[in-house]
Each structure stands twice: as C-alpha cells, then as structure tokens.
N, CA, C and O atoms as CSV, one atom per row, in Angstrom:
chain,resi,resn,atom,element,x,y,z
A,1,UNK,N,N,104.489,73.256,110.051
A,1,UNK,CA,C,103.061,73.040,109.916
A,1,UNK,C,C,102.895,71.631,109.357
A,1,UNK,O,O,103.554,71.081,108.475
A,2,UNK,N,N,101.721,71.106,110.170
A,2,UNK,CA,C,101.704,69.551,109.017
A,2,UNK,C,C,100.978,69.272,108.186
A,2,UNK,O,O,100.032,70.008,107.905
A,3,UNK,N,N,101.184,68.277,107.639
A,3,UNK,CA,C,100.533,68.157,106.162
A,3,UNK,C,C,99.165,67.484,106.723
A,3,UNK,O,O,98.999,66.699,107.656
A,4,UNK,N,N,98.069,68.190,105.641
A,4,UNK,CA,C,96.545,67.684,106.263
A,4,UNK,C,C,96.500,66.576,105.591
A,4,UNK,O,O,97.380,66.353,104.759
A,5,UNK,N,N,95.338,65.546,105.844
A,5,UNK,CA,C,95.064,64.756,104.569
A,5,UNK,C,C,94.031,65.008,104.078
A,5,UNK,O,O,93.936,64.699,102.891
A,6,UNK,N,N,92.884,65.628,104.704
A,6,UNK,CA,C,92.218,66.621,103.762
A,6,UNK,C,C,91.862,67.532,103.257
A,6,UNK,O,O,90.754,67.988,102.977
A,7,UNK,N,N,93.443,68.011,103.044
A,7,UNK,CA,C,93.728,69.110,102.398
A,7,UNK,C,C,94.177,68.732,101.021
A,7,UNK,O,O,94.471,67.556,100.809
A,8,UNK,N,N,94.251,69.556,100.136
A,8,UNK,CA,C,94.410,69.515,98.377
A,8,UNK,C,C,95.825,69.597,98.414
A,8,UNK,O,O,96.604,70.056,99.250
A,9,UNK,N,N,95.938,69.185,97.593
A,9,UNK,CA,C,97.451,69.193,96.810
A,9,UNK,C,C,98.505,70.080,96.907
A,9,UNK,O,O,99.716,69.964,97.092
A,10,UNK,N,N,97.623,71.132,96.712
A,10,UNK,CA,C,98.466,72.554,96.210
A,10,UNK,C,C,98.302,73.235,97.994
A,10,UNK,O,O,98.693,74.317,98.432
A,11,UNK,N,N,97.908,72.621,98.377
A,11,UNK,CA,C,97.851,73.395,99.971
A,11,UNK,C,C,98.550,72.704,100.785
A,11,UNK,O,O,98.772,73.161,101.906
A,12,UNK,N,N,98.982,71.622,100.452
A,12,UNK,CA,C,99.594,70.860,100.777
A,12,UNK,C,C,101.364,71.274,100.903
A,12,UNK,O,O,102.189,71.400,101.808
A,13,UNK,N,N,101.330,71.380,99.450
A,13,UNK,CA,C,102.367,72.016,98.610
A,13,UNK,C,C,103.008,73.496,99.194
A,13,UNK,O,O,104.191,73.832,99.241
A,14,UNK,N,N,102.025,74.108,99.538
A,14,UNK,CA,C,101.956,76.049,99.978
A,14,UNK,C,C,102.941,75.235,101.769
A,14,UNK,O,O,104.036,75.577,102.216
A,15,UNK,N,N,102.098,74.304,102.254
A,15,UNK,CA,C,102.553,74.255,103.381
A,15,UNK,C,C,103.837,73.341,103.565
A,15,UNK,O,O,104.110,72.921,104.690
A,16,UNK,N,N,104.325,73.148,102.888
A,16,UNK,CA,C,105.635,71.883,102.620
A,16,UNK,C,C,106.572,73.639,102.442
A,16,UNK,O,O,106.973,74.205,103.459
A,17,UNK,N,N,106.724,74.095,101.408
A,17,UNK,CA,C,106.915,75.317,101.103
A,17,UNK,C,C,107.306,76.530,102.243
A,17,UNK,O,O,108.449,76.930,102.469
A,18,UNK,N,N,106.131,76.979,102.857
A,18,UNK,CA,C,106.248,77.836,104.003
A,18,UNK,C,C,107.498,77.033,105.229
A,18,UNK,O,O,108.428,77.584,105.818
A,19,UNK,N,N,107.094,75.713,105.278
A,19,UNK,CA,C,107.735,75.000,106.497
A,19,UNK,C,C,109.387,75.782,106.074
A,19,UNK,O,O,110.023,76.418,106.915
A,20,UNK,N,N,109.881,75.565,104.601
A,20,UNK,CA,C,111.258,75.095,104.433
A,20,UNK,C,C,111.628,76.650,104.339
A,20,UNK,O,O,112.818,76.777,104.051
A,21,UNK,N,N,111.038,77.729,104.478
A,21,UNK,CA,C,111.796,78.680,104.158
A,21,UNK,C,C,111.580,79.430,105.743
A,21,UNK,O,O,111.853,80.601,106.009
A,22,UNK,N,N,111.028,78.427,106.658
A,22,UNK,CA,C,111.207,79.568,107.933
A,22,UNK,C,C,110.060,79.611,108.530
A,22,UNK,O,O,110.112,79.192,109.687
A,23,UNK,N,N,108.655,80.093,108.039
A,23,UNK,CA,C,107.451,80.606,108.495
A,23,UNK,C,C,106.972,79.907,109.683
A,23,UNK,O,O,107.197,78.737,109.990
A,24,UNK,N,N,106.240,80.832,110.349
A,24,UNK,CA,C,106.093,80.594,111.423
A,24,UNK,C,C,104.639,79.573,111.194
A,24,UNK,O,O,104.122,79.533,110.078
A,25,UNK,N,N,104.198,78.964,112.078
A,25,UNK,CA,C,102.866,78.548,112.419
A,25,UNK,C,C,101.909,78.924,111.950
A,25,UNK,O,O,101.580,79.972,112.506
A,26,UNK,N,N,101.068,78.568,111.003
A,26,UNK,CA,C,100.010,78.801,110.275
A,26,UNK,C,C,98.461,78.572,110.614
A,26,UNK,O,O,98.043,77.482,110.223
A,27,UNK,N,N,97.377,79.522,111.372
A,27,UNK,CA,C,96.025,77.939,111.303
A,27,UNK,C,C,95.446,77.618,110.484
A,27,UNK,O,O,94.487,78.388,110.516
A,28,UNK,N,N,95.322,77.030,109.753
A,28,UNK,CA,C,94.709,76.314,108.729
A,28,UNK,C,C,92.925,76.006,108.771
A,28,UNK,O,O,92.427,75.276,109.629
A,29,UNK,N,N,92.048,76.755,107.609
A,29,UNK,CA,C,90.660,76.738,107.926
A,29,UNK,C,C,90.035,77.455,108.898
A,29,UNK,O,O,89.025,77.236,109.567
A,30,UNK,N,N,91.138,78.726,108.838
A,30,UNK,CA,C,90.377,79.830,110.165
A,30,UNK,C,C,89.704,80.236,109.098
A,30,UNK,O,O,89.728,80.389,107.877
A,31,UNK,N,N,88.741,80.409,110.637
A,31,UNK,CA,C,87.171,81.076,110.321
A,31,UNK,C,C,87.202,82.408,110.980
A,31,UNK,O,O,87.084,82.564,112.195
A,32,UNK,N,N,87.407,83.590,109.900
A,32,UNK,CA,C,88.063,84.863,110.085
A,32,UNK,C,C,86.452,85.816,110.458
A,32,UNK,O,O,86.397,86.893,111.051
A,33,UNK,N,N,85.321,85.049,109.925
A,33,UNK,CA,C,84.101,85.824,109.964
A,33,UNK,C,C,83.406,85.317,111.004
A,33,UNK,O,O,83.480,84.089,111.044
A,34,UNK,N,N,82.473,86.022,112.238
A,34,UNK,CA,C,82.276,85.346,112.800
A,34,UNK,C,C,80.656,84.996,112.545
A,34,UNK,O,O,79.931,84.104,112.985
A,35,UNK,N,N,80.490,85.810,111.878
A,35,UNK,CA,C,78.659,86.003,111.333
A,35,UNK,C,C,78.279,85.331,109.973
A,35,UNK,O,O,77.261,85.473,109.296
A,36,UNK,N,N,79.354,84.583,109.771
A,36,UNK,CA,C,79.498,83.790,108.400
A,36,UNK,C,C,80.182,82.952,108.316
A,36,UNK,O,O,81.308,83.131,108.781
A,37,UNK,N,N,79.882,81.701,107.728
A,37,UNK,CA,C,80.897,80.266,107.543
A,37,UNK,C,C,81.962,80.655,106.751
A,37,UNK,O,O,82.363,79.690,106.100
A,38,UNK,N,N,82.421,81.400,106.592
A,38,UNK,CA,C,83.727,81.579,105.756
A,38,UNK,C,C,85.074,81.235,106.431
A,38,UNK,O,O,85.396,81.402,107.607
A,39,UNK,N,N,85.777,80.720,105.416
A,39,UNK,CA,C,87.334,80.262,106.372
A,39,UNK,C,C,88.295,80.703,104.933
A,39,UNK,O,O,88.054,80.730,103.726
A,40,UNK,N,N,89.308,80.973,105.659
A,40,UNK,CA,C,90.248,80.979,104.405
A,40,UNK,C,C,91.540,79.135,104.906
A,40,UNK,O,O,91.753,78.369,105.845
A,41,UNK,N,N,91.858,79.318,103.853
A,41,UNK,CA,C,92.972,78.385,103.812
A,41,UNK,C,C,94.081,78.019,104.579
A,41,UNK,O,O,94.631,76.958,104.874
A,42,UNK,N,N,94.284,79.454,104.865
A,42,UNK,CA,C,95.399,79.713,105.514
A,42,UNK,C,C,95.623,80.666,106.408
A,42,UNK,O,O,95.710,81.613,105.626
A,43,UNK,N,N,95.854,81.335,107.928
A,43,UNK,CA,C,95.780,82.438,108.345
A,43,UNK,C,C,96.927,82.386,109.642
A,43,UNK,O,O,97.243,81.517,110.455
A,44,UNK,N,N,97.364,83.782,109.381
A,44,UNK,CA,C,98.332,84.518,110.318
A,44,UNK,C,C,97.589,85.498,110.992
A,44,UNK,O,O,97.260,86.538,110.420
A,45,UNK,N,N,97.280,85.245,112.223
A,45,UNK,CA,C,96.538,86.233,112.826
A,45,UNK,C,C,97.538,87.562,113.200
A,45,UNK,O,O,97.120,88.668,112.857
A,46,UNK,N,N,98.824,87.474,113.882
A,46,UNK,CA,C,99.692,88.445,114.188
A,46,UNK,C,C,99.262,89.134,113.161
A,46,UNK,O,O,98.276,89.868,113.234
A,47,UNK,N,N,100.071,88.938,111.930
A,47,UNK,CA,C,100.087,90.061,110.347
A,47,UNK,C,C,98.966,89.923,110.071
A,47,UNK,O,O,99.050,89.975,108.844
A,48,UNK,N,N,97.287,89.689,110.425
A,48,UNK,CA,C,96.182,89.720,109.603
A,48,UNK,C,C,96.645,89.452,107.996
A,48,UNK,O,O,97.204,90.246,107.239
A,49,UNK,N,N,96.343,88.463,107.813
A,49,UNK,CA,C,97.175,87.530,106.585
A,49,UNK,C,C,96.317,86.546,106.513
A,49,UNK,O,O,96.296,85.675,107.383
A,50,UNK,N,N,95.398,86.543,105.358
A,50,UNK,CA,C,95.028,85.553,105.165
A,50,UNK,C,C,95.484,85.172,103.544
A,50,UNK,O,O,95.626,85.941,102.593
A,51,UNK,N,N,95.684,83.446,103.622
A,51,UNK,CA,C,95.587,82.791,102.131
A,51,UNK,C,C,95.600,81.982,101.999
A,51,UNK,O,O,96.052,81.019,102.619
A,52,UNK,N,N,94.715,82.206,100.470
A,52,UNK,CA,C,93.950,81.591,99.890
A,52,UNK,C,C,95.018,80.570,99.061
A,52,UNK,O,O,95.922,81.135,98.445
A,53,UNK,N,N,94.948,78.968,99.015
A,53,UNK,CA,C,95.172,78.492,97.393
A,53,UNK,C,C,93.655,78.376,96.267
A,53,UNK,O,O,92.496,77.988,96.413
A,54,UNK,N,N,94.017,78.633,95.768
A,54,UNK,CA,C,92.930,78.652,94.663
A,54,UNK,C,C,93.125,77.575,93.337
A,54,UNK,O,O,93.808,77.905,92.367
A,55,UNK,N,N,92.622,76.606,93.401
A,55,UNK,CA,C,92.889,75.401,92.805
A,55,UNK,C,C,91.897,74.940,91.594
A,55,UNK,O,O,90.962,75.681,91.287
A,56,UNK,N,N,92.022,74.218,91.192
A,56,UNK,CA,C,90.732,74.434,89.672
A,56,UNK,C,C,90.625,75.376,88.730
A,56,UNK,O,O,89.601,75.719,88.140
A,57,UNK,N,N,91.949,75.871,88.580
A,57,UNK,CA,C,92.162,76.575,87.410
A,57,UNK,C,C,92.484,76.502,86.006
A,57,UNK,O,O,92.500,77.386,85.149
A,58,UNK,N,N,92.731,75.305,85.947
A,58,UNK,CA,C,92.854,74.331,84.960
A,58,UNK,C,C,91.500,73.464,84.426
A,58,UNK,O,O,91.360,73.349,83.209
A,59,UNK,N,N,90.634,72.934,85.213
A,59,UNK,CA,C,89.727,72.261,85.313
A,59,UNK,C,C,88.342,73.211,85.562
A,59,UNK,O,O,87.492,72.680,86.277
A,60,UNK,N,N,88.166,73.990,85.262
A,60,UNK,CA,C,86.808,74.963,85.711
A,60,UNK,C,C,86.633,74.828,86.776
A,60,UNK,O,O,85.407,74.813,86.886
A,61,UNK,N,N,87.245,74.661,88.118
A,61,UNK,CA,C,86.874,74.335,89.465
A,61,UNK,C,C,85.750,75.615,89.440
A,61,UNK,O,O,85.310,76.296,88.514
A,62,UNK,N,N,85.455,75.608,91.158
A,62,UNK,CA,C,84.243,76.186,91.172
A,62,UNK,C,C,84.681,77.946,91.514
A,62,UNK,O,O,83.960,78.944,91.537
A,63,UNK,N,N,86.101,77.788,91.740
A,63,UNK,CA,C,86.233,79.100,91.742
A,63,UNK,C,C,86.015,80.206,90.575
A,63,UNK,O,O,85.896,81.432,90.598
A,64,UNK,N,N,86.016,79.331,89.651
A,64,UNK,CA,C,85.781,80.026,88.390
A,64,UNK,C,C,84.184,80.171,87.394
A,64,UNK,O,O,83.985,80.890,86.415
A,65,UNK,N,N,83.478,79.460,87.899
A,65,UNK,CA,C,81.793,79.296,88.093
A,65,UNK,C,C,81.729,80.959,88.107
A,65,UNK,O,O,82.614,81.645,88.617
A,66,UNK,N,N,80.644,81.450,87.520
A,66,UNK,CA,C,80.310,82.965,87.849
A,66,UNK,C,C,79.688,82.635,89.313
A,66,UNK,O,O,80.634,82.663,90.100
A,67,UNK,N,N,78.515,82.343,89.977
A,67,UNK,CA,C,78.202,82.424,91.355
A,67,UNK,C,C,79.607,81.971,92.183
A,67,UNK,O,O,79.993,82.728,93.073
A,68,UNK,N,N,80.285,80.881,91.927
A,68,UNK,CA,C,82.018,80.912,92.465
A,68,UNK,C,C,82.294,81.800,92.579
A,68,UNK,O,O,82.375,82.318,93.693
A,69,UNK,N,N,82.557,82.372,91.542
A,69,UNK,CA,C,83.571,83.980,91.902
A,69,UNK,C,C,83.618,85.085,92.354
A,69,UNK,O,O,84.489,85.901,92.654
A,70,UNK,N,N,81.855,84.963,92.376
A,70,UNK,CA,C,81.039,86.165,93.234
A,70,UNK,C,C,80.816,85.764,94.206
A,70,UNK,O,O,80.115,86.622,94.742
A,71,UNK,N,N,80.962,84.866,94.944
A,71,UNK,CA,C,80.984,84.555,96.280
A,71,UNK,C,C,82.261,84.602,96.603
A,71,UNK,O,O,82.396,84.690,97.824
A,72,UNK,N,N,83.476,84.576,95.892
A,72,UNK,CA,C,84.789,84.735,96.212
A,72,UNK,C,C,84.925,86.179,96.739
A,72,UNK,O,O,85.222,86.518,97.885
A,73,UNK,N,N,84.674,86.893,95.773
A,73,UNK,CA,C,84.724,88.345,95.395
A,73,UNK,C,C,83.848,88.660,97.059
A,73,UNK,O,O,84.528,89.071,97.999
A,74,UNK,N,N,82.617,88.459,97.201
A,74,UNK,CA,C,82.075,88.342,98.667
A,74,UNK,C,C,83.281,88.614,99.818
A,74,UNK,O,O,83.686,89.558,100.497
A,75,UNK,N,N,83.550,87.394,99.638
A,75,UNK,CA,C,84.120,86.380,100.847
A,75,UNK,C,C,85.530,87.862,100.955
A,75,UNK,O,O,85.464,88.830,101.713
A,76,UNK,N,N,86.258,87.669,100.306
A,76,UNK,CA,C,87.335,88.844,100.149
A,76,UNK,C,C,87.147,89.637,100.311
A,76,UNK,O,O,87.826,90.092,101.232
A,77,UNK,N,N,86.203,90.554,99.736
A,77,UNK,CA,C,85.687,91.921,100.496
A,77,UNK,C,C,85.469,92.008,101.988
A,77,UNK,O,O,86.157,92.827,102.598
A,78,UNK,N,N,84.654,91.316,102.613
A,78,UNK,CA,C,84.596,91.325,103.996
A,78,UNK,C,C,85.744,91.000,104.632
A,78,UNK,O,O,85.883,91.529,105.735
A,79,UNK,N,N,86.459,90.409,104.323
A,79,UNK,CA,C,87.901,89.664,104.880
A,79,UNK,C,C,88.484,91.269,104.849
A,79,UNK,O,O,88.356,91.862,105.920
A,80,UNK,N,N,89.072,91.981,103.802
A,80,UNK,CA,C,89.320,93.440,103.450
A,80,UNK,C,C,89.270,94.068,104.591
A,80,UNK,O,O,90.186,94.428,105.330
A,81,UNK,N,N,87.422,94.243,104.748
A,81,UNK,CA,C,87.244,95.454,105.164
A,81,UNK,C,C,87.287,95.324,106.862
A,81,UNK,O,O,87.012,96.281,107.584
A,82,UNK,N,N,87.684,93.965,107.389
A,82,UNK,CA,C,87.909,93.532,108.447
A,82,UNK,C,C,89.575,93.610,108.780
A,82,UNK,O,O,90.205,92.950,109.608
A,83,UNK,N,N,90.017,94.552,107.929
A,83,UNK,CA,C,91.795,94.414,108.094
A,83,UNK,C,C,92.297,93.206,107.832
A,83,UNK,O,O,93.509,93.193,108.042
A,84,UNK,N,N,91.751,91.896,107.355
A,84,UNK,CA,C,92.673,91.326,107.169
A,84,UNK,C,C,93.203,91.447,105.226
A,84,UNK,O,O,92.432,91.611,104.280
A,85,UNK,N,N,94.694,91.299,105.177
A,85,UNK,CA,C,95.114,91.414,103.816
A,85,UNK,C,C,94.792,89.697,103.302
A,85,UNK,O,O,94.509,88.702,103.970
A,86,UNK,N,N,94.957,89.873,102.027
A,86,UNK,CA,C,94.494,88.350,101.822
A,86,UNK,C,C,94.861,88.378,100.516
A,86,UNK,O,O,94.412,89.080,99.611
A,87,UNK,N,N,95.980,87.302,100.487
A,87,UNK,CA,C,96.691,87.051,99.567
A,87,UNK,C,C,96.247,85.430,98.837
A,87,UNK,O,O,96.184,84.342,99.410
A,88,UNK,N,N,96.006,85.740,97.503
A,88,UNK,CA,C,95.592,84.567,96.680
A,88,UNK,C,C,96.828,84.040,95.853
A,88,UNK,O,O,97.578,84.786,95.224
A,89,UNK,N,N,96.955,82.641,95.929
A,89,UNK,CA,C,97.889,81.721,95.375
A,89,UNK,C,C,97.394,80.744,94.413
A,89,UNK,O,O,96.626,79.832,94.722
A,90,UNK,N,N,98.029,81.034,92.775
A,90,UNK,CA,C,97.203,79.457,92.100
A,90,UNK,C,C,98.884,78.661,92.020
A,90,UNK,O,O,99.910,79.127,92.516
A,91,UNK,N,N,98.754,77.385,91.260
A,91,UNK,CA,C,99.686,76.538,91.141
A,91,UNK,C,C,100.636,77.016,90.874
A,91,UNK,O,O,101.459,76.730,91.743
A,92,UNK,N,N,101.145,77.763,89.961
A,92,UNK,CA,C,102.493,78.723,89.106
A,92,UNK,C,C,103.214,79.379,90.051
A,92,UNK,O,O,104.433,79.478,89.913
A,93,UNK,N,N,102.303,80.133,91.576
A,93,UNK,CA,C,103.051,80.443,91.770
A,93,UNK,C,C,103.371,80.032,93.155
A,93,UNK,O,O,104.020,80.881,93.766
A,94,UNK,N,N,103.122,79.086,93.733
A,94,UNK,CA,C,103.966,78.263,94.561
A,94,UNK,C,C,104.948,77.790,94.313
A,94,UNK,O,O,105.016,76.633,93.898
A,95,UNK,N,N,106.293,78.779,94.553
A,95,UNK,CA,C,107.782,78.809,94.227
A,95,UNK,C,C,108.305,78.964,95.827
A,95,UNK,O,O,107.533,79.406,96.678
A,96,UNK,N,N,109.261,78.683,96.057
A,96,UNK,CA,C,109.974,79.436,96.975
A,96,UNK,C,C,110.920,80.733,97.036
A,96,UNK,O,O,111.949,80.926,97.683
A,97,UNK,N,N,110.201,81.573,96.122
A,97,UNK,CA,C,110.427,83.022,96.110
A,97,UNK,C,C,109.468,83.490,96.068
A,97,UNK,O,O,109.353,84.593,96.603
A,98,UNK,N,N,108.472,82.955,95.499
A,98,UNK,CA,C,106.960,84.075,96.264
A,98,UNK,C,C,106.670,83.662,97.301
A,98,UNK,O,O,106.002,84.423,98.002
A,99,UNK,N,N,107.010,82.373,97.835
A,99,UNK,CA,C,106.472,82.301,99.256
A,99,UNK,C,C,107.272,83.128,100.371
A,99,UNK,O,O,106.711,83.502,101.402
A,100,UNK,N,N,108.683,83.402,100.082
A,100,UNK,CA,C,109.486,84.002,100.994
A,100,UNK,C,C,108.723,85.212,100.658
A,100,UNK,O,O,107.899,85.539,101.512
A,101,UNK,N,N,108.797,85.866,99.735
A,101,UNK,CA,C,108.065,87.236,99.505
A,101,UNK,C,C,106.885,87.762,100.031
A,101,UNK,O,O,106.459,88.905,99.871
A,102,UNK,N,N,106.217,86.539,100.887
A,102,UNK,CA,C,104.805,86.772,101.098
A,102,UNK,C,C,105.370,86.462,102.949
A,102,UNK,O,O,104.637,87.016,103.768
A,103,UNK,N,N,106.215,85.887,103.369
A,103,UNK,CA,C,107.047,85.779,104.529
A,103,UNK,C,C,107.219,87.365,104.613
A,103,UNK,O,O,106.736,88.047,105.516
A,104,UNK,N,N,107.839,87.769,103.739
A,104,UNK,CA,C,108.826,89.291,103.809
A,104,UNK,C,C,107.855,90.514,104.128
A,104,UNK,O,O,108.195,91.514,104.759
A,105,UNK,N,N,106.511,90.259,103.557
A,105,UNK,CA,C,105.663,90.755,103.648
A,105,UNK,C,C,104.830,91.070,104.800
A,105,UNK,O,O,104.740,92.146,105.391
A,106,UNK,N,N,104.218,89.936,105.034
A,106,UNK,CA,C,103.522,89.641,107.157
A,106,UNK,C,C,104.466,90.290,107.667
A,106,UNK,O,O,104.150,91.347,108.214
A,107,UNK,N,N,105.912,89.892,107.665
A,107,UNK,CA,C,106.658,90.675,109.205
A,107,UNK,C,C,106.961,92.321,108.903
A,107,UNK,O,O,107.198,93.167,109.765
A,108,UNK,N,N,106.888,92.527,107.473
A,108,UNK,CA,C,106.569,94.022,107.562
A,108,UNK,C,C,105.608,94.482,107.941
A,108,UNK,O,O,105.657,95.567,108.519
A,109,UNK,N,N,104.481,93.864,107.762
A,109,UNK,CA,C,102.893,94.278,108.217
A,109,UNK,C,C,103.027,94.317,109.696
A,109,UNK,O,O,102.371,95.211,110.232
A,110,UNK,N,N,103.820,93.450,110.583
A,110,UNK,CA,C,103.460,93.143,111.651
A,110,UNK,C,C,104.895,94.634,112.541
A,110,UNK,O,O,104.792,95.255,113.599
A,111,UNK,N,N,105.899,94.657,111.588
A,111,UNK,CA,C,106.557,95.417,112.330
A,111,UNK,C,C,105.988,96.898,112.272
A,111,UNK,O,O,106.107,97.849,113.045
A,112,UNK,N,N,105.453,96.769,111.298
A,112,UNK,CA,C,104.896,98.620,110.726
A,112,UNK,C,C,105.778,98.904,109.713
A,112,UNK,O,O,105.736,100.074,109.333
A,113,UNK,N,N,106.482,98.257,109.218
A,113,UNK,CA,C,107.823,98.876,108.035
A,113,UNK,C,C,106.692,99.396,107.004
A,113,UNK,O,O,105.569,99.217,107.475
A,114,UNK,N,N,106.690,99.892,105.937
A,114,UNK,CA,C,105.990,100.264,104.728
A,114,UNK,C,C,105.995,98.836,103.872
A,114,UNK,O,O,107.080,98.468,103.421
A,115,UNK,N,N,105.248,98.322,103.722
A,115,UNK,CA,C,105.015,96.724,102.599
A,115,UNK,C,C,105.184,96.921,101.582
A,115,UNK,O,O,105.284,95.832,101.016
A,116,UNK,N,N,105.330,97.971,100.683
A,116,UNK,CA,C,105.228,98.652,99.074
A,116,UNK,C,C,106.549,98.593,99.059
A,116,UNK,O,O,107.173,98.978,98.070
C-alpha cells in the first residue's frame, strides 16, 4: 500500500506496518455508508474490516470533543450494524504484533474459522 501525503502520521505508520508483515491491499478513505459521508481510514472489503487510526489523543484532537465522540460512537454503530467489524487503533498500539493480530483476524473472518 502507499504512503499518502495526506494522510497523518500514524496512518501512515499503520500502513508502512501492514505492508511489512504481508497484508493484502487496503482502500484507504472508503466510504462504507452510502447515505452518509462517512469513510473510515482504512477498509478490507473481503473480511468487512474496517480501521480506524484515531489520532489526537494526546492533544484533545477532535475525537475526544464530546460532539467528536458522539459522532464517532454514530459513525461505528452504523458501520456495526452494516456487518462491517471495525477495529480502532491509537499510537501505542501500532506494533507489529497487533497489526499481525488484526491480519490473523480478517482471514479468519473471511475463512469462517471462529475469531475468539
């Protein structure tokens, strides 16, 4: 996947990350709703997989704003109840063991194995 340039840091980072441990092709800024401007960050359509980096956690970004978070909280619910799973990432844990873990994860979703 390539690196955006206007993309953030840490998404940047998620996608430097995914590249080195394998993952397949990512689209970046899918728009999963079609009755709403919503996009997530990151999306695997095969495994209905969407994710999020969530950045400004340090800095009060706006995810953390009460109307922020309730529009987060929004945005996720519908994503949910549309089958897609949707996995949120802040800085800490962009490792290359939660990212494989979240790899390990989609192709269970996608084979039918049990994900738990």
């Amino acid at each position: 996947m390539s690196l955006k340039r206007n993309s953030s840091e840490l998404e940047n980072r998620f996608a430097t990350l995914w590249d080195a441990i394998g993952g397949p092709e990512l689209v970046r800024e899918y728009r999963f709703d079609k009755s709403r401007r919503w996009r997530a960050d990151f999306a695997w359509e095969e495994a209905r997989l969407l994710i999020e980096i969530e950045g400004g956690v340090w800095n009060r970004g706006r995810h953390l704003t009460p109307r922020g978070f309730m529009n987060d909280a929004e945005k996720y619910l519908a994503a949910t109840l549309q089958g897609w799973a949707v996995i949120r990432l802040v800085d800490t844990m962009l490792t290359p063991d939660t990212i494989k873990q979240i790899l390990d994860y989609a192709r269970n979703r996608i084979s039918g194995r049990p994900v738990a």
